[in-house]
PDB file with SEQRES, HELIX, SHEET and CRYST1 records, atoms N, CA, C and O in Angstrom:
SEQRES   1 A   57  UNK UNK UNK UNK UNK UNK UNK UNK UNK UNK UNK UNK UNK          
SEQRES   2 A   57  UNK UNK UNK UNK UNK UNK UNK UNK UNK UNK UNK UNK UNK          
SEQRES   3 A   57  UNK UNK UNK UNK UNK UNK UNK UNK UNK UNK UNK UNK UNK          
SEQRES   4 A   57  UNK UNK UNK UNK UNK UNK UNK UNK UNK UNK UNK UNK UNK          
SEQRES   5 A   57  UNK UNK UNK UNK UNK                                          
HELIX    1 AA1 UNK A    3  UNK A   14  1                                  12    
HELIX    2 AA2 UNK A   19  UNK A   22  1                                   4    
HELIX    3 AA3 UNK A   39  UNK A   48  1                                  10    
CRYST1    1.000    1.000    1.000  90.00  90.00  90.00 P 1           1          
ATOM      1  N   UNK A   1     -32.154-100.398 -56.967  1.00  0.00           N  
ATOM      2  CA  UNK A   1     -31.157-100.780 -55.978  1.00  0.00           C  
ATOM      3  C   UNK A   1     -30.480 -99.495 -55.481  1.00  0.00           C  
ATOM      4  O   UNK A   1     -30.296 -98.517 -56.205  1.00  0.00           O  
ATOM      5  N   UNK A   2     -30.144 -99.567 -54.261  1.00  0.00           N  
ATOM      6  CA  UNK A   2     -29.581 -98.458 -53.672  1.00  0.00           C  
ATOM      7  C   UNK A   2     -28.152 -98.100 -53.588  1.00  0.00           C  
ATOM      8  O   UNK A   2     -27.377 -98.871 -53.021  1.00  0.00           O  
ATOM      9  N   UNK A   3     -27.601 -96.617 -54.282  1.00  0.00           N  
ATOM     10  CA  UNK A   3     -26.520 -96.811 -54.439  1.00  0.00           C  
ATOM     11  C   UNK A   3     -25.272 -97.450 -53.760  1.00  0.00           C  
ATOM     12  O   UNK A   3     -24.207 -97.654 -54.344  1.00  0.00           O  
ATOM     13  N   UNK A   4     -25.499 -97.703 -52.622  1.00  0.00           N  
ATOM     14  CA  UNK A   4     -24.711 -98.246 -51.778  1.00  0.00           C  
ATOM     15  C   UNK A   4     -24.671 -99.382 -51.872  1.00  0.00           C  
ATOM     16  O   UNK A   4     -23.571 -99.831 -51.547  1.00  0.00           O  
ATOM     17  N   UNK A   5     -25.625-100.355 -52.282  1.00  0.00           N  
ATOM     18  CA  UNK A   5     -26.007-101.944 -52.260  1.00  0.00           C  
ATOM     19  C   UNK A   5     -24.973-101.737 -53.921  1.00  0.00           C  
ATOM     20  O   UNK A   5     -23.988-102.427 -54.184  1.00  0.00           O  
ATOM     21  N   UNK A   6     -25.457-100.789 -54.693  1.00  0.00           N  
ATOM     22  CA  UNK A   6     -24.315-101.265 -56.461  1.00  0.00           C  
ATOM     23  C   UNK A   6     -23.203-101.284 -55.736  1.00  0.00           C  
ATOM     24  O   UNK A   6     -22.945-102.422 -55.341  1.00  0.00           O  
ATOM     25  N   UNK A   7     -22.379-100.401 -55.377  1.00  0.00           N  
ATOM     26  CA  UNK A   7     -21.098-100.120 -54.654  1.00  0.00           C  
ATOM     27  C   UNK A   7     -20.811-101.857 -54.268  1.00  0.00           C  
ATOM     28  O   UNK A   7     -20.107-102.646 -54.897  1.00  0.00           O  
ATOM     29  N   UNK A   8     -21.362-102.024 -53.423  1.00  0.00           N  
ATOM     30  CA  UNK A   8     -20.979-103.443 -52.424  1.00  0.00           C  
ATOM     31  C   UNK A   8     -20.974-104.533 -53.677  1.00  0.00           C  
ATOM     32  O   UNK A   8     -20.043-105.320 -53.846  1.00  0.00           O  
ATOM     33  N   UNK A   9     -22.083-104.473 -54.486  1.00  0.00           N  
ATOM     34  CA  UNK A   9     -22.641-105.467 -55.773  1.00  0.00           C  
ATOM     35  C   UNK A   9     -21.224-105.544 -56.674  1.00  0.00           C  
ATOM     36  O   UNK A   9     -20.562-106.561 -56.878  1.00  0.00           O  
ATOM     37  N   UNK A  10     -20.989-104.407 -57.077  1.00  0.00           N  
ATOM     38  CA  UNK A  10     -19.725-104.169 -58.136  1.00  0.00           C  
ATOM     39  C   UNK A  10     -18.261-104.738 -57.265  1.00  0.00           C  
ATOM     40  O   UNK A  10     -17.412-105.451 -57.801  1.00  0.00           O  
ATOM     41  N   UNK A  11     -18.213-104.402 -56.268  1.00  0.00           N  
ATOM     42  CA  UNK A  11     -17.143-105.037 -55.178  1.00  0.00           C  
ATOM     43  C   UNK A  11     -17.154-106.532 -55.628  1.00  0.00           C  
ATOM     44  O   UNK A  11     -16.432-107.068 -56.468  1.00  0.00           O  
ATOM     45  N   UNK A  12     -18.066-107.033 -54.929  1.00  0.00           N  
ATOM     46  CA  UNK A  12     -18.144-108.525 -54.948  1.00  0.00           C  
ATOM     47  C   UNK A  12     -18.457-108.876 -56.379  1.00  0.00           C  
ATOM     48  O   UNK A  12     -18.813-110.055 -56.361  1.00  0.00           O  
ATOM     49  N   UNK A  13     -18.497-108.371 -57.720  1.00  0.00           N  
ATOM     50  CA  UNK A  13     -18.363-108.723 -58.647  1.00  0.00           C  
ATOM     51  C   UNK A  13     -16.812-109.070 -58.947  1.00  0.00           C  
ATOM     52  O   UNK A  13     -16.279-110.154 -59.183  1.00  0.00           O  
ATOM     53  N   UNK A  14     -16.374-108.000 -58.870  1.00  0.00           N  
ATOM     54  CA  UNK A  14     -15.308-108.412 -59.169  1.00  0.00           C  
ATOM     55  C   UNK A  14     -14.044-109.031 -58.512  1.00  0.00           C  
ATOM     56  O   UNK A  14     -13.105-109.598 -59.070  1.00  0.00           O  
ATOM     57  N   UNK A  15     -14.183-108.863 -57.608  1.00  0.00           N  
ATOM     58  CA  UNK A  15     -13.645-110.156 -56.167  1.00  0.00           C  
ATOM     59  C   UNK A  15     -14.245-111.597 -56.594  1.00  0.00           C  
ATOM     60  O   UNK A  15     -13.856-112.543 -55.909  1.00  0.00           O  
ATOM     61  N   UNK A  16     -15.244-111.904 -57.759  1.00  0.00           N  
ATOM     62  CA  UNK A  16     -15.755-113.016 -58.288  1.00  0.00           C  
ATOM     63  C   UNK A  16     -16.588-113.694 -57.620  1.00  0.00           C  
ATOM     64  O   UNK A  16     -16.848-114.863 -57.903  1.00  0.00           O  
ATOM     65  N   UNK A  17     -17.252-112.902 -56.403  1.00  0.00           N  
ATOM     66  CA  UNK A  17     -18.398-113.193 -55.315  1.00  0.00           C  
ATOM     67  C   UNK A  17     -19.119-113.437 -55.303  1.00  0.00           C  
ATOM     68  O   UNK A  17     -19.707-112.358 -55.386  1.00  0.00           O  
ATOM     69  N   UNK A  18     -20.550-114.845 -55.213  1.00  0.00           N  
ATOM     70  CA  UNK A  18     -21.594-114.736 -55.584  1.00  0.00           C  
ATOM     71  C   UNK A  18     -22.286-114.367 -54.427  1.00  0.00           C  
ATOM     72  O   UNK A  18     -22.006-114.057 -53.269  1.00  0.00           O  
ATOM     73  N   UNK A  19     -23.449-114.524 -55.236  1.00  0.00           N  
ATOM     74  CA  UNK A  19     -24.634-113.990 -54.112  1.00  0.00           C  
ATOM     75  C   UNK A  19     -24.920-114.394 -52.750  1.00  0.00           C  
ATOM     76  O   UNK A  19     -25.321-113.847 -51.723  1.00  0.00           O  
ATOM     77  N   UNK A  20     -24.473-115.868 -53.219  1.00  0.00           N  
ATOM     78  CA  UNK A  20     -24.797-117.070 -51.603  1.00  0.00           C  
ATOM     79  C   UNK A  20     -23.499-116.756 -50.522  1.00  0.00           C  
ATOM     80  O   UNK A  20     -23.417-117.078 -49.337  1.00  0.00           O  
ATOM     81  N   UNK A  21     -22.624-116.087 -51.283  1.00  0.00           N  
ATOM     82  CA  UNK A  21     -21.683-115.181 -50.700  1.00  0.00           C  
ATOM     83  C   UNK A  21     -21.641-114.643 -49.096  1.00  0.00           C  
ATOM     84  O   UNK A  21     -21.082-114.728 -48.003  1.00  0.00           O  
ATOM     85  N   UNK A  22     -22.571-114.100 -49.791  1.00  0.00           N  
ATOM     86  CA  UNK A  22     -23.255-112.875 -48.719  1.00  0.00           C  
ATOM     87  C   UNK A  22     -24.648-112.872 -48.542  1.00  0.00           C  
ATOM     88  O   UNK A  22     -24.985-111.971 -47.774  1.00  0.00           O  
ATOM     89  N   UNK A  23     -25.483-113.473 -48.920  1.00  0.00           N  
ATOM     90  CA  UNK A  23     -27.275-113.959 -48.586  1.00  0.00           C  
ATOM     91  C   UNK A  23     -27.179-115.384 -48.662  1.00  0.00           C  
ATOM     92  O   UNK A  23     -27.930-116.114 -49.308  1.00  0.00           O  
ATOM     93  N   UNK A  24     -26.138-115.757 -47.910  1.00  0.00           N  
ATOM     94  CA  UNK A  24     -26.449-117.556 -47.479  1.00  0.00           C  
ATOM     95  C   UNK A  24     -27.782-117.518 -46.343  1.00  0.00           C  
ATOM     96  O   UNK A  24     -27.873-116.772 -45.368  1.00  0.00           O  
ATOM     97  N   UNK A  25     -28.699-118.486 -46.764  1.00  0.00           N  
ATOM     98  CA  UNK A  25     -29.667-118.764 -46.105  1.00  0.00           C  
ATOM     99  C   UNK A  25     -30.753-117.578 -45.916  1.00  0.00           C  
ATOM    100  O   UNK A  25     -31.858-117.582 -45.374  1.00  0.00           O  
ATOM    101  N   UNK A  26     -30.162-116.761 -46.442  1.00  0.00           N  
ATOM    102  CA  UNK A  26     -31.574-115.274 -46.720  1.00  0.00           C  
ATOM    103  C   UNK A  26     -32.176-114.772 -48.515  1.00  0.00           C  
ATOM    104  O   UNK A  26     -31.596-114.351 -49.515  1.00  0.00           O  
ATOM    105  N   UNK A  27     -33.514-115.084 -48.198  1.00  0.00           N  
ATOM    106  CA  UNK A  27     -34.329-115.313 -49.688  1.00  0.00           C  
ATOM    107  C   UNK A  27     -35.158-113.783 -49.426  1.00  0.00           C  
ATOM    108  O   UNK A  27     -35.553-113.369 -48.335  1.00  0.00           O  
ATOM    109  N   UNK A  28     -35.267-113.212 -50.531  1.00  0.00           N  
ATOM    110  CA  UNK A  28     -35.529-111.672 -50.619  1.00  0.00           C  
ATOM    111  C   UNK A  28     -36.174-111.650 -51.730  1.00  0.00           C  
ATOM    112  O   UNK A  28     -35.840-112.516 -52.539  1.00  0.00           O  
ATOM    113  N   UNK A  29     -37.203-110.757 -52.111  1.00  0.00           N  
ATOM    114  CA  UNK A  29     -37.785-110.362 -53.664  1.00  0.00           C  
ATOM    115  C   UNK A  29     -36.430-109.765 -54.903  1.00  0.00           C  
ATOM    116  O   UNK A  29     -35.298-109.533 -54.481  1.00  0.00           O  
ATOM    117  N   UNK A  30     -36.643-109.659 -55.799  1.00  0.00           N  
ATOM    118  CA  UNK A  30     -36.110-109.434 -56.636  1.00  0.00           C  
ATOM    119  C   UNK A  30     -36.814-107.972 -57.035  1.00  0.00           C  
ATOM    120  O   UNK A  30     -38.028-107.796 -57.135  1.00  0.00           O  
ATOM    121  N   UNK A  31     -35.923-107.103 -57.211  1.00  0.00           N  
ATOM    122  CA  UNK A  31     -35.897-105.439 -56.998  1.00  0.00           C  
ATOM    123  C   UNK A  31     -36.851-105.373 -58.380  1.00  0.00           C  
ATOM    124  O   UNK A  31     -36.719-106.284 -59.197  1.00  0.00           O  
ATOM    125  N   UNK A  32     -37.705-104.412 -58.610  1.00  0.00           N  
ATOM    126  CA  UNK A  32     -38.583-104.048 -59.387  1.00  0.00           C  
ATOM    127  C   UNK A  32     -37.781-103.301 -60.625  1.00  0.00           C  
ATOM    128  O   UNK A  32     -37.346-102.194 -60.310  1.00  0.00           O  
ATOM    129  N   UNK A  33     -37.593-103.600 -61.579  1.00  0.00           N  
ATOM    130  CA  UNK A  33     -36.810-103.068 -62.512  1.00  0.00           C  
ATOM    131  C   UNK A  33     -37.685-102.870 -63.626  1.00  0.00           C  
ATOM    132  O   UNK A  33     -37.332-103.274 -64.734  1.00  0.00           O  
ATOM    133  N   UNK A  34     -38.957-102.206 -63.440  1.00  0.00           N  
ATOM    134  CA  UNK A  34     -39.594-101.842 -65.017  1.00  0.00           C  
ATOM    135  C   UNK A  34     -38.983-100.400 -64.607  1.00  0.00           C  
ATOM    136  O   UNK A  34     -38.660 -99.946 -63.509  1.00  0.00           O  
ATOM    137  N   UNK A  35     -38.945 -99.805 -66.032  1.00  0.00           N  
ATOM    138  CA  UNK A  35     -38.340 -98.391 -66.715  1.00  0.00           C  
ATOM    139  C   UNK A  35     -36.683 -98.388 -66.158  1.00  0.00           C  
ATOM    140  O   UNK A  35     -35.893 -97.540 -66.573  1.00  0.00           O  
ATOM    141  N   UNK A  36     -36.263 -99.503 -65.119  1.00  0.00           N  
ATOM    142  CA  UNK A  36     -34.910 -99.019 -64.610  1.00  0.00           C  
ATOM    143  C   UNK A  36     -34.353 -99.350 -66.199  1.00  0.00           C  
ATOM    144  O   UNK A  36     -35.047-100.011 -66.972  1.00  0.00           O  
ATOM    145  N   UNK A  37     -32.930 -98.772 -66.610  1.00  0.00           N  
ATOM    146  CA  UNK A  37     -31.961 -98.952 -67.425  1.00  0.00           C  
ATOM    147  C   UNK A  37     -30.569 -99.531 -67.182  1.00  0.00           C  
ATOM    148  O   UNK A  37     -30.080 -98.768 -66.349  1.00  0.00           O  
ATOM    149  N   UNK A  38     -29.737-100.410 -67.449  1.00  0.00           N  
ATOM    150  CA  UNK A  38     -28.955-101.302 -67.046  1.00  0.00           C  
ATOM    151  C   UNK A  38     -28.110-101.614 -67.991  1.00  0.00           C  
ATOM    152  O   UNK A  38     -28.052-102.743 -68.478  1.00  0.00           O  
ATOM    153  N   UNK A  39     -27.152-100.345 -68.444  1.00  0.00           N  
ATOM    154  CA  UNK A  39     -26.332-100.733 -69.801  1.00  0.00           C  
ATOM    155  C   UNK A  39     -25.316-102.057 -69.267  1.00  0.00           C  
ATOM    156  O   UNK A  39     -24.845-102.660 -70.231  1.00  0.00           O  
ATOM    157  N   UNK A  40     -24.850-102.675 -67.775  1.00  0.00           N  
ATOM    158  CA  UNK A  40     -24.409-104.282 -68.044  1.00  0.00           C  
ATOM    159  C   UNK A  40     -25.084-104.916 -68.486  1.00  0.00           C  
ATOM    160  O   UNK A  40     -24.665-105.683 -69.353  1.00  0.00           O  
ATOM    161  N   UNK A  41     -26.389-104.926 -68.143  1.00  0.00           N  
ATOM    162  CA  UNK A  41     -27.262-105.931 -68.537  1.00  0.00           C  
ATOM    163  C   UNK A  41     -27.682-105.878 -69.842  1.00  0.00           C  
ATOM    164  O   UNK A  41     -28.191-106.896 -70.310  1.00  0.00           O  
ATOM    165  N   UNK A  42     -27.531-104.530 -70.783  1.00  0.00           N  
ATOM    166  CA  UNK A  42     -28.323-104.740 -72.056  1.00  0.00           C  
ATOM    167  C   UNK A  42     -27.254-105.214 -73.107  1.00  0.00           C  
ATOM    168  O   UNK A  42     -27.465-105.602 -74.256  1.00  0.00           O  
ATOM    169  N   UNK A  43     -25.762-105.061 -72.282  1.00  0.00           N  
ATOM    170  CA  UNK A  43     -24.785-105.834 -72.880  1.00  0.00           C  
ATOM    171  C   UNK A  43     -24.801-107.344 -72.879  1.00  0.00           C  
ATOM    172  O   UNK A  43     -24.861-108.087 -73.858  1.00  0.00           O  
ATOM    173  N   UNK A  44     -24.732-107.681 -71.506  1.00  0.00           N  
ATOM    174  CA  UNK A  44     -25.312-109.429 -71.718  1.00  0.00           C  
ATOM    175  C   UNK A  44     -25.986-109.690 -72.460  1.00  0.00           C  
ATOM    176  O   UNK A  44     -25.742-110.489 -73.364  1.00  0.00           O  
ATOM    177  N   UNK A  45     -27.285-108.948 -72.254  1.00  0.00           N  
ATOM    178  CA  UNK A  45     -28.217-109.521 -73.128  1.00  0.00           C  
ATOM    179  C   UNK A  45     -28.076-110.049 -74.774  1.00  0.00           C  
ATOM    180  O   UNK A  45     -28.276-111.167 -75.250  1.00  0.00           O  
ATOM    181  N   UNK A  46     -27.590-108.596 -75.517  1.00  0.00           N  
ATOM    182  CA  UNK A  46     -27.363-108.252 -76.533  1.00  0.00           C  
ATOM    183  C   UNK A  46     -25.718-109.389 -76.889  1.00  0.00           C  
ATOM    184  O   UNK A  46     -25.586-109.757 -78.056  1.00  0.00           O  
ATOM    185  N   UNK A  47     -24.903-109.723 -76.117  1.00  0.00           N  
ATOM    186  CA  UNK A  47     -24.077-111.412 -76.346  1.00  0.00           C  
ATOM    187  C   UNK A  47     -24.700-112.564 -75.749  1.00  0.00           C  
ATOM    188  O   UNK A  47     -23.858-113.460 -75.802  1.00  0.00           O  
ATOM    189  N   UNK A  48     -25.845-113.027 -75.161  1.00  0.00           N  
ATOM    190  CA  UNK A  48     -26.422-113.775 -75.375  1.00  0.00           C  
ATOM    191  C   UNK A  48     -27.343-114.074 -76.294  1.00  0.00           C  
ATOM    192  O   UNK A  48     -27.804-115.207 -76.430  1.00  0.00           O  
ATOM    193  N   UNK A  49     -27.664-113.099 -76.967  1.00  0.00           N  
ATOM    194  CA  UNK A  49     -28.907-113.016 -78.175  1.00  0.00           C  
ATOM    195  C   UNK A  49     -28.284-114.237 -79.141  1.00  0.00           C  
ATOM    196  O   UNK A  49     -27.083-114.400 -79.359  1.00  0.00           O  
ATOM    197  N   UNK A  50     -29.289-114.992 -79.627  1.00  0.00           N  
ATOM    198  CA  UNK A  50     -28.781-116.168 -80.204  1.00  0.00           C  
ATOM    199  C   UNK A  50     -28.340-117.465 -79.840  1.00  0.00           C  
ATOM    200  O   UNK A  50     -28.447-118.560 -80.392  1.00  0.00           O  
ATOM    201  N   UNK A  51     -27.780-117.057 -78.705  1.00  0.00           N  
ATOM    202  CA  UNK A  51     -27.142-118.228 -78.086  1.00  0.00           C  
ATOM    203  C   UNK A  51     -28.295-119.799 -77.878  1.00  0.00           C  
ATOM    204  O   UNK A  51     -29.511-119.704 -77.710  1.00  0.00           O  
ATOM    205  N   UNK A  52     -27.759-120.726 -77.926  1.00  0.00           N  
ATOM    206  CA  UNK A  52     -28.671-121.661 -77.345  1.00  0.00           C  
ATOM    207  C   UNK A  52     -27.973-122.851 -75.873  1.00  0.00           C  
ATOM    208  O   UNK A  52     -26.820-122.870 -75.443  1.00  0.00           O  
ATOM    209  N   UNK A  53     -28.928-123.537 -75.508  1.00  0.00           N  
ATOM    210  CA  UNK A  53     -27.969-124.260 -74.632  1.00  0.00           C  
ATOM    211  C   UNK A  53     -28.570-125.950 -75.065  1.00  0.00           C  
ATOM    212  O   UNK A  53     -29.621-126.591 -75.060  1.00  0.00           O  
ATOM    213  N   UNK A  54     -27.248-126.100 -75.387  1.00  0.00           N  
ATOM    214  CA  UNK A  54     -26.988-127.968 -75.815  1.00  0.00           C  
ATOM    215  C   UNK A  54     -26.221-128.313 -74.709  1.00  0.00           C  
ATOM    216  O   UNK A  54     -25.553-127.672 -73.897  1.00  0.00           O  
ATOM    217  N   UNK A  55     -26.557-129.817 -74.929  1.00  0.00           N  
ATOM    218  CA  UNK A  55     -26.019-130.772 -73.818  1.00  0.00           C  
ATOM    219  C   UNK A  55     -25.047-131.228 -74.559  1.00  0.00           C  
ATOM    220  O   UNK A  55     -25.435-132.016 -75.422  1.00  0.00           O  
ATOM    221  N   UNK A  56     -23.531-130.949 -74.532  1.00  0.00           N  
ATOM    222  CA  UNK A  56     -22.029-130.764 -74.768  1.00  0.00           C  
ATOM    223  C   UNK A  56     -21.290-131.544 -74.065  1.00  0.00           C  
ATOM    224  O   UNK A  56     -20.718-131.083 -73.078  1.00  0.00           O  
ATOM    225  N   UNK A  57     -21.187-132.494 -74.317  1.00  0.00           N  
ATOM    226  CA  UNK A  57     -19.677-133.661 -73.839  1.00  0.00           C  
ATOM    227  C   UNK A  57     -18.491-133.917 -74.832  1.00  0.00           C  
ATOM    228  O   UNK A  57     -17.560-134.652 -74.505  1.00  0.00           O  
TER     229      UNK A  57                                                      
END                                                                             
C-alpha cells in the first residue's frame, strides 16, 4: 500500500471509518502482502489466537 493510501487508512481508522466509507459501490483486489510485515496486524492476530466464535444470546 502506498504511503499516502496508510496516511488516509490510519485517518479513517481512527475517525472509526469503514471502508464502505469511502469505496461505496467500488470493488478492488486486495493488495499483495506476501513478505510485507504488519506489526497491527501481527498484534490482532496474536489476540485473536484462540479465540472462537459461538452463537451468544
Amino acid at each position: 500500500m502506498r504511503v499516502t493510501s496508510q496516511m488516509v487508512m490510519r485517518r479513517a481508522a481512527e475517525n472509526n471509518t469503514s471502508c464502505i466509507d469511502c469505496h461505496k459501490g467500488i470493488a478492488h483486489q486486495l493488495s499483495d502482502m506476501k513478505g510485507a510485515h504488519n506489526p497491527l496486524f501481527d498484534t490482532l492476530v496474536s489476540a485473536a489466537h484462540g479465540l472462537t466464535l459461538e452463537n451468544q444470546q
